[in-house]
PATITI-962390 format. One record per residue (C-alpha): residue in three letters; x negated, z negated, y negated. Coordinates in nm, 2 decimals. Layout:
<vogus>
ALA|X|Z|Y .
...
</vogus>
This chain:
<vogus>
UNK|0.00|0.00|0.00 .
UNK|-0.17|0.12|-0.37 .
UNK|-0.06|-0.13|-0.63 .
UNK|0.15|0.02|-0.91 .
UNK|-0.04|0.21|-1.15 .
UNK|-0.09|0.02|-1.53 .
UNK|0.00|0.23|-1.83 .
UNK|-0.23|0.30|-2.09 .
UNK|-0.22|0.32|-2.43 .
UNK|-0.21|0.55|-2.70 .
UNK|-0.17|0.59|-3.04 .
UNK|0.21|0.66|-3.00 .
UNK|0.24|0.37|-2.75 .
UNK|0.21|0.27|-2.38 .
UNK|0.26|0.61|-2.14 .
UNK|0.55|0.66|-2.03 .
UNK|0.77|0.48|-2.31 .
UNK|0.85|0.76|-2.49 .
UNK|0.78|0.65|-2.88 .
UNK|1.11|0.73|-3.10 .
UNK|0.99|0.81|-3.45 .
UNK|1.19|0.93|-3.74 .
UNK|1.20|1.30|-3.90 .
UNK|0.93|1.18|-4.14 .
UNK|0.72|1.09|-3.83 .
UNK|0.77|0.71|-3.88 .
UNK|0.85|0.45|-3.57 .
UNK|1.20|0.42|-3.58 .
UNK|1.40|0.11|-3.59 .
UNK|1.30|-0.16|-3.37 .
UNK|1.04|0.13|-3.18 .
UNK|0.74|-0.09|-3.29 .
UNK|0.86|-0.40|-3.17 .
UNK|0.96|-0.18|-2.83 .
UNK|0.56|-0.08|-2.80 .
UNK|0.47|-0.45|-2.82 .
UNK|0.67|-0.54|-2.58 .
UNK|0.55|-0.25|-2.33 .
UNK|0.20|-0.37|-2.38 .
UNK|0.27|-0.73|-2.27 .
UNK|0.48|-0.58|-2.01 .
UNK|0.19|-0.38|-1.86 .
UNK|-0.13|-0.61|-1.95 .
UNK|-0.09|-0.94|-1.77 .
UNK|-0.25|-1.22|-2.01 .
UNK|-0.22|-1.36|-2.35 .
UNK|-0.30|-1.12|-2.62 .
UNK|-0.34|-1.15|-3.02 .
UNK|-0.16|-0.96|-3.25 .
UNK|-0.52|-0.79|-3.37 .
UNK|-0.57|-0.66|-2.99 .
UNK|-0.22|-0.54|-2.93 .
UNK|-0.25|-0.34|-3.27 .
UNK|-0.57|-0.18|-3.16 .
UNK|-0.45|-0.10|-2.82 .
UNK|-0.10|0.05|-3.03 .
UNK|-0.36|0.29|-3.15 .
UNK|-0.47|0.04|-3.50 .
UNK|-0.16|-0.04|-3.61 .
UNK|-0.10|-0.25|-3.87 .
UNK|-0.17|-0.60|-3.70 .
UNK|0.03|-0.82|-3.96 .
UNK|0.34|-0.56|-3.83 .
UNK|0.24|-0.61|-3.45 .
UNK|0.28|-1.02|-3.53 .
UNK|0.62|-0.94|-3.71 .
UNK|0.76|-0.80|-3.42 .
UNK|0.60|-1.00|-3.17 .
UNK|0.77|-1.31|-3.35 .
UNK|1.10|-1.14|-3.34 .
UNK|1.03|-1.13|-2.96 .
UNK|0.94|-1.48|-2.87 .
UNK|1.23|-1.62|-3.14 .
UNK|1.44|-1.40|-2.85 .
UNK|1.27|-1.54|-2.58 .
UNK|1.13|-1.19|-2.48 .
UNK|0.77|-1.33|-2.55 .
UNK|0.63|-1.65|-2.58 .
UNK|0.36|-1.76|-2.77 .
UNK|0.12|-1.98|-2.58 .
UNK|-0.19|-2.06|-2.83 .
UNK|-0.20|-2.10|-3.19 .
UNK|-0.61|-2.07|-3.33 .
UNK|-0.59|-1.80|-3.26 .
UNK|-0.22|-1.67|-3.20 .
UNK|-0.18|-1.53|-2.83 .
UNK|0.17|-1.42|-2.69 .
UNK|0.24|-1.32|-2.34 .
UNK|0.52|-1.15|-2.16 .
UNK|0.85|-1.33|-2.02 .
UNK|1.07|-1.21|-1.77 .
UNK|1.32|-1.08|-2.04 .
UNK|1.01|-0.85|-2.15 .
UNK|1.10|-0.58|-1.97 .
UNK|1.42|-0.55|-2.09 .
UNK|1.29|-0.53|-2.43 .
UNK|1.03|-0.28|-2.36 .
UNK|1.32|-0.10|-2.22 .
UNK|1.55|-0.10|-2.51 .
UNK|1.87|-0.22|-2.33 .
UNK|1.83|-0.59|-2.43 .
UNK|1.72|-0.59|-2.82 .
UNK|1.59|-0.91|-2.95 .
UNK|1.93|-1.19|-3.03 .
UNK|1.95|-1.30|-3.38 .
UNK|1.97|-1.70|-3.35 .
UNK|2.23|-1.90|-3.52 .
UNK|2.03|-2.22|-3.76 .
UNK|2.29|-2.40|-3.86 .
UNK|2.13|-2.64|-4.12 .
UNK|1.79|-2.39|-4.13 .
UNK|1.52|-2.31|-3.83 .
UNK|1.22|-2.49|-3.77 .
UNK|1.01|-2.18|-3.64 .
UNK|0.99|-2.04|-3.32 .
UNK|0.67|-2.14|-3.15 .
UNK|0.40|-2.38|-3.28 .
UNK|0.25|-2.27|-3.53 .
UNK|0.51|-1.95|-3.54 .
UNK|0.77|-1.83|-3.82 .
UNK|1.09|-1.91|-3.81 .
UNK|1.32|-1.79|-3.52 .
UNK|1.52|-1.66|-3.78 .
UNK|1.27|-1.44|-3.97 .
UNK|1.13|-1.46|-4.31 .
UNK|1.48|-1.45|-4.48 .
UNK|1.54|-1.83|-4.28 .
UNK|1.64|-2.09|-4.51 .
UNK|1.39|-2.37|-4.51 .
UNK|1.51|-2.66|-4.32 .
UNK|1.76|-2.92|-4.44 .
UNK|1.64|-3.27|-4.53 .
UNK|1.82|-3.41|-4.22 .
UNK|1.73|-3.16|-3.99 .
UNK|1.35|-3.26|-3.91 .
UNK|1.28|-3.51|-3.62 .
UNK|1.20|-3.93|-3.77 .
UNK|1.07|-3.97|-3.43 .
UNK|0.71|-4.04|-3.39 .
UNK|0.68|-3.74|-3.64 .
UNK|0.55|-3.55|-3.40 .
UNK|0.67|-3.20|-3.31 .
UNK|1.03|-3.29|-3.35 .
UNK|1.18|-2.99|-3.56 .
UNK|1.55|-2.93|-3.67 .
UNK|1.75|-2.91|-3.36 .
UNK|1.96|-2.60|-3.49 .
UNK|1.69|-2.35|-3.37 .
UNK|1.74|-2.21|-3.03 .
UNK|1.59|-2.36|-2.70 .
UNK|1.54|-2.26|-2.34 .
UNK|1.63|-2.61|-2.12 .
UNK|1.34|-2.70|-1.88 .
UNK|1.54|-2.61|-1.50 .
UNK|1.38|-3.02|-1.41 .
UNK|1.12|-3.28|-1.48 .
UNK|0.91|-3.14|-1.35 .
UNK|0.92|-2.75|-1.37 .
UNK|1.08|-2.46|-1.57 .
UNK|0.91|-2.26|-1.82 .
UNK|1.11|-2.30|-2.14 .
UNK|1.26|-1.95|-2.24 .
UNK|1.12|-1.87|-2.63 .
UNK|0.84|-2.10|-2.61 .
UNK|1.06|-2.35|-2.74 .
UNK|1.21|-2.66|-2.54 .
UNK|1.48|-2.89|-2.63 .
UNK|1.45|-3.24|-2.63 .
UNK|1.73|-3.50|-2.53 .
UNK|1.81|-3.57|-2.92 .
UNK|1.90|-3.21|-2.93 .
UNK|1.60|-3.14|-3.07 .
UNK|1.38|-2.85|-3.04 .
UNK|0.96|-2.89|-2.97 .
UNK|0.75|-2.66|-3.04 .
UNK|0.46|-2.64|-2.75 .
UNK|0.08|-2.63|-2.83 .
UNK|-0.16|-2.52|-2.59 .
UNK|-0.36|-2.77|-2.34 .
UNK|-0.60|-2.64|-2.13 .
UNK|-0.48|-2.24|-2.17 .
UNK|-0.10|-2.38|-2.06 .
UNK|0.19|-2.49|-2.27 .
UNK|0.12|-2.82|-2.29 .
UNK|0.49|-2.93|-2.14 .
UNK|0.36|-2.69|-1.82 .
UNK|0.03|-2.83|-1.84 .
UNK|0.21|-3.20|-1.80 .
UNK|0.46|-3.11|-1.51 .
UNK|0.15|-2.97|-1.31 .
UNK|0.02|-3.29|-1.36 .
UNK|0.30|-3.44|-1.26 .
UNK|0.35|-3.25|-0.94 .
UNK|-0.03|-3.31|-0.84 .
UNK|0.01|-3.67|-0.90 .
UNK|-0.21|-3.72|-1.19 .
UNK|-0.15|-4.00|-1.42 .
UNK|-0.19|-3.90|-1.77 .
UNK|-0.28|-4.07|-2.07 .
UNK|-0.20|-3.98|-2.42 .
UNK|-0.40|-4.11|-2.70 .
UNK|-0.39|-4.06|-3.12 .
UNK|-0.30|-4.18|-3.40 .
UNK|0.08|-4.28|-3.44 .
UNK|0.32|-4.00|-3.56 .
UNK|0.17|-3.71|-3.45 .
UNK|0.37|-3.62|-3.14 .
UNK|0.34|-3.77|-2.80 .
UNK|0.64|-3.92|-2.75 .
UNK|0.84|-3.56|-2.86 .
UNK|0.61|-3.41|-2.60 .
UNK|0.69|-3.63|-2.31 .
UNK|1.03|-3.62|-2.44 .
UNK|0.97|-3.22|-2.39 .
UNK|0.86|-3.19|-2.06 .
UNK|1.02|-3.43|-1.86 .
UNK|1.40|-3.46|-1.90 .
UNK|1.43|-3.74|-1.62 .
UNK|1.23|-3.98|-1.86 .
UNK|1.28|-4.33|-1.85 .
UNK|1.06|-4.55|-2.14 .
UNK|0.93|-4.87|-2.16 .
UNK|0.86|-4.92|-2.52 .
UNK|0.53|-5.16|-2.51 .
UNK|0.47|-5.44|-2.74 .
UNK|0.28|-5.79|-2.74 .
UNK|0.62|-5.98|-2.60 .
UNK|0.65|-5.72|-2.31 .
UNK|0.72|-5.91|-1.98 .
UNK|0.73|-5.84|-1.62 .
UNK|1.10|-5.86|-1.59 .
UNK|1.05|-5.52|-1.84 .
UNK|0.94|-5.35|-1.57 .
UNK|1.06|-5.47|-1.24 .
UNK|1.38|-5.65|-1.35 .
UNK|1.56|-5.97|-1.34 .
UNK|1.87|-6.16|-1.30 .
UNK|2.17|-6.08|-1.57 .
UNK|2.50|-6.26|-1.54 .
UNK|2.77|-6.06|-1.47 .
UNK|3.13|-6.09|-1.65 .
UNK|3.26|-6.31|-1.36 .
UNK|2.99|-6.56|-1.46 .
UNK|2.76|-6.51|-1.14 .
UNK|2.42|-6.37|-1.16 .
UNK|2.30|-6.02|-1.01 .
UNK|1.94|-5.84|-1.00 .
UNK|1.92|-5.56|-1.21 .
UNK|1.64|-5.36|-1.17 .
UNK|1.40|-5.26|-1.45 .
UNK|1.29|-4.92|-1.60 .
UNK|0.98|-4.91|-1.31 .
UNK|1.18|-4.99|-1.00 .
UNK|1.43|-4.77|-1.09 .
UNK|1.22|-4.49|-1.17 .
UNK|1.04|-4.53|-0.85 .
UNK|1.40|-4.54|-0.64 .
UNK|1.52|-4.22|-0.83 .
UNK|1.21|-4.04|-0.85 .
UNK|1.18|-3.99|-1.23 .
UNK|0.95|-4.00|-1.46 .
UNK|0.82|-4.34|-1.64 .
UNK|0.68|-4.34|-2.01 .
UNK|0.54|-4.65|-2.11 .
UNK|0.48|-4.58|-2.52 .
UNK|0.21|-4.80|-2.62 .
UNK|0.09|-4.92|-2.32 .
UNK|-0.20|-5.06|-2.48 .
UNK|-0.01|-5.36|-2.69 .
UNK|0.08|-5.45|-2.39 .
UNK|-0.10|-5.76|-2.19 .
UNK|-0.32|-5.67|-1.90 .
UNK|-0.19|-5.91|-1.73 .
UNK|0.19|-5.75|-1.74 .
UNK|0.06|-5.39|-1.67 .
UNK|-0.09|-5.43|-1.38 .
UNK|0.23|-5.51|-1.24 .
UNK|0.25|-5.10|-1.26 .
UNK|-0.10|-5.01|-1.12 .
UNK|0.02|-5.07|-0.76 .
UNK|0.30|-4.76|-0.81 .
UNK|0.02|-4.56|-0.92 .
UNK|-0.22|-4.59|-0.65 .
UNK|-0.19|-4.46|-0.33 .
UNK|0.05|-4.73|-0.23 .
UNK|0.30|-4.60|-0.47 .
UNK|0.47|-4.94|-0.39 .
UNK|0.58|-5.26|-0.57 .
UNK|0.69|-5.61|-0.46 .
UNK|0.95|-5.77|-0.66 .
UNK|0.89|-6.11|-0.63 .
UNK|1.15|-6.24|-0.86 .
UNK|1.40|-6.04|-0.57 .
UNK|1.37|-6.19|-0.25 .
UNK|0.99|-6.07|-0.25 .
UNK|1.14|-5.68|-0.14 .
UNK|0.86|-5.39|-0.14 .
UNK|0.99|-5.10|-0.33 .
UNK|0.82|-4.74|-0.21 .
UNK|0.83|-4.47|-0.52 .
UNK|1.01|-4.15|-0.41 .
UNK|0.88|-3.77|-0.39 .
UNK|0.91|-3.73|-0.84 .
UNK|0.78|-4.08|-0.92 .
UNK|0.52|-4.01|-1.21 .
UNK|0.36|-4.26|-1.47 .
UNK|0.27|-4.12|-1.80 .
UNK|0.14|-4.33|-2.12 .
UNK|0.10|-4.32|-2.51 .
UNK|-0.21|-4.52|-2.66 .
UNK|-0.26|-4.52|-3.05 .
UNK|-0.64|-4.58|-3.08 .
UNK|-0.73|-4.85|-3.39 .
UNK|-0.41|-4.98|-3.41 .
UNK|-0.40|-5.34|-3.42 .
UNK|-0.36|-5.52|-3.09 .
UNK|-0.37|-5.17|-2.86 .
UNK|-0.67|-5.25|-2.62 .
UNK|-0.79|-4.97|-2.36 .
UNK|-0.89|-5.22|-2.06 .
UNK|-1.13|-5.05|-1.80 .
UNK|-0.84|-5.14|-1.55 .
UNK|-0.61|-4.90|-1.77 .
UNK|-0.83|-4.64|-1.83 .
UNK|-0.90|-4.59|-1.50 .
UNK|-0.56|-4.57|-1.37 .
UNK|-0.51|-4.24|-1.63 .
UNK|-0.72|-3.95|-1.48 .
UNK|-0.63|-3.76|-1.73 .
UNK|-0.64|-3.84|-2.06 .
UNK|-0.52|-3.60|-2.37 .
UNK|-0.57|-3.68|-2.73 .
UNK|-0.29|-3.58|-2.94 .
UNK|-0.34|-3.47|-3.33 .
UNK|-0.17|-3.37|-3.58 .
UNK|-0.03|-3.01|-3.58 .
UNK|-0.12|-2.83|-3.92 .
UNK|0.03|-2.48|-3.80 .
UNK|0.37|-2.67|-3.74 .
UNK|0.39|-2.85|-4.09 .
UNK|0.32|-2.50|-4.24 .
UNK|0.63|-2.35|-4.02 .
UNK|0.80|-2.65|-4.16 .
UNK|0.76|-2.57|-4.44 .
UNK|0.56|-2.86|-4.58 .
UNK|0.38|-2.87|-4.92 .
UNK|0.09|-2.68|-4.84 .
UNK|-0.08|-2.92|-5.09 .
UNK|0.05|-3.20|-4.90 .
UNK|-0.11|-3.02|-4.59 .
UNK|-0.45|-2.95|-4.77 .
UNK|-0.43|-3.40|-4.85 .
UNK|-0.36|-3.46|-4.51 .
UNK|-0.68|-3.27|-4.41 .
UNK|-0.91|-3.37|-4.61 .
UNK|-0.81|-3.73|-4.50 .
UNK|-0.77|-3.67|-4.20 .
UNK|-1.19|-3.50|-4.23 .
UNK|-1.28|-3.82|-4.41 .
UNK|-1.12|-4.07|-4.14 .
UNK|-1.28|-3.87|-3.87 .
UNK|-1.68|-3.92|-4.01 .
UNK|-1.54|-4.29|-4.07 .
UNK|-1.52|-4.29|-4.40 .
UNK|-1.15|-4.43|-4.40 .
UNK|-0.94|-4.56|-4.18 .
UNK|-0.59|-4.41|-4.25 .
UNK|-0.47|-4.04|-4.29 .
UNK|-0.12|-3.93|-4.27 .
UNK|0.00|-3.75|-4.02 .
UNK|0.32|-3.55|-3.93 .
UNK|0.54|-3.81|-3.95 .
UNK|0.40|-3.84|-4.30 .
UNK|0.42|-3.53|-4.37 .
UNK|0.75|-3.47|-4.26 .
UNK|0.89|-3.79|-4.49 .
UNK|0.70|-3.62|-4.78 .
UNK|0.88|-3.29|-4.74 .
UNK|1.25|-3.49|-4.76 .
UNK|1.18|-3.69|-5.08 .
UNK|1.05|-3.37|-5.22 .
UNK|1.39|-3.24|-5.17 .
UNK|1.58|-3.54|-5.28 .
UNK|1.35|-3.69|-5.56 .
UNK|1.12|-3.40|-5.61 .
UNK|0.70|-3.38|-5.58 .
UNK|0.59|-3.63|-5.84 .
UNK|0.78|-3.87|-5.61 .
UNK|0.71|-3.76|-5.29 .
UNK|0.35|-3.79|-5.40 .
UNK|0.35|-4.16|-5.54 .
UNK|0.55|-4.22|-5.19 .
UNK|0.25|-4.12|-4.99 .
UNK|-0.04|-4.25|-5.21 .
UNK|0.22|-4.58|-5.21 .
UNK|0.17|-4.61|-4.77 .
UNK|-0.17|-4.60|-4.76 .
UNK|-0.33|-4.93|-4.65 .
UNK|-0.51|-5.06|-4.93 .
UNK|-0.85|-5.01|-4.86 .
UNK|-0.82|-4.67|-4.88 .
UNK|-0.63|-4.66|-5.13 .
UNK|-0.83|-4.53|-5.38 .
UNK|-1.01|-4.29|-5.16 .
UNK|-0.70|-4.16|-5.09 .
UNK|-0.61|-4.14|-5.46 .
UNK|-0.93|-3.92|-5.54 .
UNK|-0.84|-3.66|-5.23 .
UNK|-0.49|-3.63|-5.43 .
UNK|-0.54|-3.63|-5.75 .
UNK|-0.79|-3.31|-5.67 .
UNK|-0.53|-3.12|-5.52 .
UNK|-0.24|-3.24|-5.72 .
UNK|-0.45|-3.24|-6.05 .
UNK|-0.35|-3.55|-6.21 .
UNK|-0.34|-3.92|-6.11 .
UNK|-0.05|-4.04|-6.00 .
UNK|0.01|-4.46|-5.89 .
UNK|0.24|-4.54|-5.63 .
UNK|0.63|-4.51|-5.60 .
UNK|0.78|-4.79|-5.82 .
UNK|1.10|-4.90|-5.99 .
UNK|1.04|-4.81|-6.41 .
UNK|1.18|-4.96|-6.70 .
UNK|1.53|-5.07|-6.74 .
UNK|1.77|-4.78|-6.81 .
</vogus>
């Protein structure tokens, strides 16, 4: 058996797709957008927009990345890197290569958040920007405004989200950034089905939570703190309405029983001492006694999978050796520049956030905001305008870099400006 033959290029397009052009000799409509999706139809692999223009026979690359945008906003591409963009085929590709499925407008009810990390918005340039209630408050991360379009992982633990774009079980969409040449909702559920513990780690508001959220729709949390118990975990006796006392089992127990998946967000705050009632789950016991329940041994079903989030120099989170080596994997998480900018965020606010984020990394400060922040600046912009939204974020800066801080802004923004604060009396 010969494997099917691969169609080159040319300067019309891939042979054998016929390029439809106008009387002037001009691609007609949608043909370019046709040719793109040919190519990824035909060349396996991620591709830029630059190399699928030269292989179009140099067409204008800023056009190729127009229509390939258009295609992954349709789900008839995806884009899976973002420095630098790369975009590969879907099984809808075809279709579009074909002409007989043309790329869907998508609906944004309150405005889109953009169609892949670090993409335009699904619903073109001509997308309003989104509204002030539409942008996820949790963990800042990669929580956009729910209205844009998503493909629904098929489990927990597999399912490539259609678009490149996955829904979350607010509702809302995240935008997926690329972990070792993967999705990085993919890269976690191989994780998970090769039984690899994995271990998130930045600073707070940039994203891990949305991103665990992302890939695992079975997700159960245990929300860590210094007053986390045991009982979180494995359970303990509640009293029930007839005034008699039953075992309930905890978030760990249960997730072991069901075969879900188990975040524990800042596992670091909590005490050594508590977590390691986990670490016996993890190994290759994959069992638990509960003690505080007749002493039963609970075995984790085919699914079990411990994941964790860890905000490095945050006060109280400790990394023990015990921990760290129960996390084979471990990810660090940052904050996602290309997704503010689809945002639309301040690019000012943008240009702060890195050059703090530069100066925190050499150790000059300790504190730069993140998505989260940058998100919150964006809504006071729109209710209370920039001045504000700028005394807002010079006003959350810890203190001691405060005045670090102040210089970074003031040399984008032009002009000092002191923290948000009540005026004189009207």
């Amino acid at each position: 058996m010969t494997s099917p033959a691969i169609p080159t290029t040319t300067a019309g397009g891939p042979v054998g797709f016929a390029a439809r052009t106008t009387p002037t000799g001009r691609l007609g409509q949608g043909e370019l957008r046709r040719q793109v999706a040919a190519h990824l139809t035909a060349t396996p692999g991620a591709h830029t927009p630059g190399q699928i223009a030269r292989a179009l026979g140099n067409r204008s690359s800023g056009a190729v990345a127009n229509a390939l945008e258009t295609l992954t906003a349709s789900g008839h591409a995806a884009q899976v890197n973002t420095k630098p963009r790369r975009f590969t085929a879907t099984p809808t590709t075809a279709d579009a290569a074909k002409g007989t499925s043309p790329p869907r407008p998508h609906t944004t009810g309150g405005g889109s958040s953009g169609g892949t990390a670090g993409g335009p918005s699904p619903g073109g340039p001509s997308a309003s920007p989104p509204s002030p209630g539409a942008t996820s408050s949790e963990s800042g991360g990669t929580g956009a405004p729910a209205a844009a379009p998503a493909g629904k992982p098929a489990s927990g633990s597999g399912g490539k989200p259609a678009g490149g774009v996955v829904r979350r079980p607010n509702g809302q969409a995240y935008h997926p950034r690329v972990l070792a040449d993967l999705a990085d909702v993919e890269a976690l559920r191989r994780l998970r089905k090769a039984q690899i513990p994995a271990l998130l780690y930045g600073p707070p508001g940039t994203g891990k939570t949305s991103l665990v959220e992302a890939a695992f729709d079975d997700l159960i949390t245990v929300a860590g703190d210094g007053d986390t118990a045991v009982a979180d975990f494995v359970g303990e006796y509640t009293q029930t309405e007839a005034g008699t006392y039953a075992f309930v089992y905890g978030p760990l127990v249960t997730a072991m029983i069901e075969g879900r998946c188990l975040f524990i967000d800042d596992a670091t705050l909590i005490s050594p001492k508590v977590l390691a009632v986990v670490y016996p789950a993890m190994d290759g016991r994959r069992q638990v006694t509960v003690k505080a329940h007749t002493g039963e041994t609970i075995t984790a079903e085919d699914g079990f999978y411990v994941i964790a989030g860890h905000n490095p120099g945050v006060h109280g989170a400790v990394l023990t050796d015990a921990l760290a080596s129960r996390f084979s994997a471990q990810i660090r998480v940052s904050t996602d520049y290309d997704l503010a900018r689809t945002l639309k965020i301040d690019s000012r606010a943008i240009k702060v956030a890195r050059n703090l984020a530069a100066r925190a990394e050499a150790g000059v400060i300790g504190w730069a905001p993140q998505l989260r922040e940058l998100i919150a600046y964006q809504k006071i912009a729109r209710v209370l305008g920039v001045e504000a939204a700028v005394a807002n974020l010079i006003g959350i800066v810890p203190e001691e870099d405060r005045d670090e801080a102040a210089d970074v802004i003031r040399s984008v923004y032009g002009q000092k400006i002191t923290p948000l604060a009540l005026g004189r009396q009207l």
